[in-house]
C-alpha positions in Angstrom: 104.9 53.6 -167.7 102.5 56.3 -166.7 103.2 58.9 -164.2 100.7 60.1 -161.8 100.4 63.0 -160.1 102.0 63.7 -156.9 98.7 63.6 -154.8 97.4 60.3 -156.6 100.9 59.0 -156.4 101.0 59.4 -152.3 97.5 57.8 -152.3 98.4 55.1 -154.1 101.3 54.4 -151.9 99.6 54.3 -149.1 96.8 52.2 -149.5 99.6 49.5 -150.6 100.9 50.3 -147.0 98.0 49.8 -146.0 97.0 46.3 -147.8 100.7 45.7 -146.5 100.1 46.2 -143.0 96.8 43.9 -143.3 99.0 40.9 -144.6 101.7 41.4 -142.1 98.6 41.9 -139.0 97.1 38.7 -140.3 100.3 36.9 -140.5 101.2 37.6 -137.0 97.5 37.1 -135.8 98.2 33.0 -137.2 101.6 33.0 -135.6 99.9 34.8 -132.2 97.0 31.9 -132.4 99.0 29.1 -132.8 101.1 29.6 -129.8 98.1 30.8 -128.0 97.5 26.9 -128.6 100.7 25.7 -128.2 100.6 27.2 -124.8 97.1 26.2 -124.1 98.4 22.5 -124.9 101.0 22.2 -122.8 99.2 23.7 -119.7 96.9 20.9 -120.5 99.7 18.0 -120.8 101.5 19.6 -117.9 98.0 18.6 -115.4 96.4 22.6 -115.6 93.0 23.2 -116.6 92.5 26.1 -119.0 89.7 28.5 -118.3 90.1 31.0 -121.2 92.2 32.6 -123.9 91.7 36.2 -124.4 93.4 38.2 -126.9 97.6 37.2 -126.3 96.5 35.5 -122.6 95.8 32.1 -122.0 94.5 32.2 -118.0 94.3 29.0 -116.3 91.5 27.8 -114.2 91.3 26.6 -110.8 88.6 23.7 -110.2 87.0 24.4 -106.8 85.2 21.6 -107.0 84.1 19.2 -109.2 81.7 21.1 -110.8 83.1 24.4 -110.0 85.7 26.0 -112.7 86.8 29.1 -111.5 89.5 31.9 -112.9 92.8 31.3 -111.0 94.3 34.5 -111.4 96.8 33.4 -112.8 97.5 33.9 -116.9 100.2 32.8 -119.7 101.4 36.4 -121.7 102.3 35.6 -125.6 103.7 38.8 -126.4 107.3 37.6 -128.4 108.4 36.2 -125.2 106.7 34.3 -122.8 105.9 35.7 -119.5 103.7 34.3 -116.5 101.8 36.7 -114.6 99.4 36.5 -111.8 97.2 38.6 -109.1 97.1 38.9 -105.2 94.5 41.2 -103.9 93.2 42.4 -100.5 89.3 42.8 -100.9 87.4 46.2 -98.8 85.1 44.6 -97.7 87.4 42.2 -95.5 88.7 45.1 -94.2 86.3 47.8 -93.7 88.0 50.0 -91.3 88.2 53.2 -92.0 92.3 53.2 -91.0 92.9 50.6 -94.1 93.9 53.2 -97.1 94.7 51.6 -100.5 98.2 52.1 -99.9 97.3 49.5 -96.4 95.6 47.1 -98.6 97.8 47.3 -102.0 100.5 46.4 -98.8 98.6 43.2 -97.6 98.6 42.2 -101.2 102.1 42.0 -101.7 102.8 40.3 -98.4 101.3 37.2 -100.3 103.6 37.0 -102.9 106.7 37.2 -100.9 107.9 34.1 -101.5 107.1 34.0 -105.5 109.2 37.3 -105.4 112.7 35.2 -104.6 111.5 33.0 -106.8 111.6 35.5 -109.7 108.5 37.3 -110.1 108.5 40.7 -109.8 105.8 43.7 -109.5 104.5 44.8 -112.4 101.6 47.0 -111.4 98.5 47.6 -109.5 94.9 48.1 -110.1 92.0 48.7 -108.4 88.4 47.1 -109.2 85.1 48.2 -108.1 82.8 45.7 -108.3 79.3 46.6 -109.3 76.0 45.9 -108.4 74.8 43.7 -111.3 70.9 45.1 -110.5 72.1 48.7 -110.0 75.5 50.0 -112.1 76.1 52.8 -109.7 76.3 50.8 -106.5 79.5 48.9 -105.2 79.1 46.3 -103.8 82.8 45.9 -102.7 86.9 46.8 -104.2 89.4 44.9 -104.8 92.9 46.2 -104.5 95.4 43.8 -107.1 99.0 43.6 -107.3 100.3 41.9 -110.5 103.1 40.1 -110.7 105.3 38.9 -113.6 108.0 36.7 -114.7 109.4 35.2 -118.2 109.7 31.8 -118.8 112.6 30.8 -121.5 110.6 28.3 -123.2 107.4 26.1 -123.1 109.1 23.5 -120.1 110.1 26.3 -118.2 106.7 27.9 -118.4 105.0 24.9 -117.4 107.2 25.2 -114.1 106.5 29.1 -113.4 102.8 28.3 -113.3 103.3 25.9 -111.2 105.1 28.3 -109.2 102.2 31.0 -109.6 99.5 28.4 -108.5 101.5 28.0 -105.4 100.7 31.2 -103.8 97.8 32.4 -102.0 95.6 34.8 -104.6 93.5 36.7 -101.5 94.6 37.9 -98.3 92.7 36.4 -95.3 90.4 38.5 -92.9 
């Protein structure tokens, strides 16, 4: 057996980390994909349309009409568990007054999900998006103000149910 030097040696052991780390990645990228479709087929079977899968998300579509597809903010998480999560949001330019502050808006947001909050689903975060101007970057044309929400479902049934659940409430407070 040859020895090699200390420096080569550490090299050497890393790049089998390295080549290690690949296999394992890839590994878990096939597991990750194939319940992204496992998922994605039983939203299916269970009457849900499925507008995308991005990365560990599977978010389901809401038709508006019969030609219409649209996102309905509401997505599947593959993350180990599974956990449904979806988005109520108050919009600016439904409220323009000058007295509605984020934390105002953030607050109508919530008020539609309190019902899907004793049903389990609890807040997981906020965000705020500016939309742009697709003509002109630095212009916004209006803000949305998003409360997430989240809850785990135990298997695929169960998930099946929570969307249901999720679908239920109303993604965009009135004016």
């Amino acid at each position: 057996m040859q020895c090699l030097p200390a420096r080569q040696s550490q090299r050497w052991r890393a790049a089998k980390a390295c080549r290690m780390s690949r296999r394992f990645e890839a590994m878990r990228d096939q597991e990750t994909e194939t319940a992204l479709r496992e998922v994605a087929s039983r939203l299916v079977e269970g009457g849900f349309e499925v507008y995308q899968t991005v990365g560990n998300r599977v978010d389901v579509a809401e038709r508006v009409r019969d030609n219409l597809l649209m996102d309905a903010n509401v997505s599947v998480l593959v993350q180990g568990s599974l956990r449904v999560r979806f988005a109520t949001r108050a919009q600016r330019c439904d409220f323009p007054a000058s007295h509605e502050t984020p934390e105002v808006l953030f607050a109508r947001a919530r008020s539609l999900a309190t019902h899907a909050s004793s049903n389990g689903f609890r807040e997981v975060g906020t965000e705020v998006v500016q939309l742009a101007d697709p003509s002109d970057s630095t212009r916004v044309l209006d803000t949305w103000y998003l409360v997430l929400f989240d809850k785990a479902a135990a298997d695929l049934q169960e998930m099946v149910a929570v969307v249901r659940d999720a679908m239920s409430v109303e993604k965009v407070v009135p004016r």
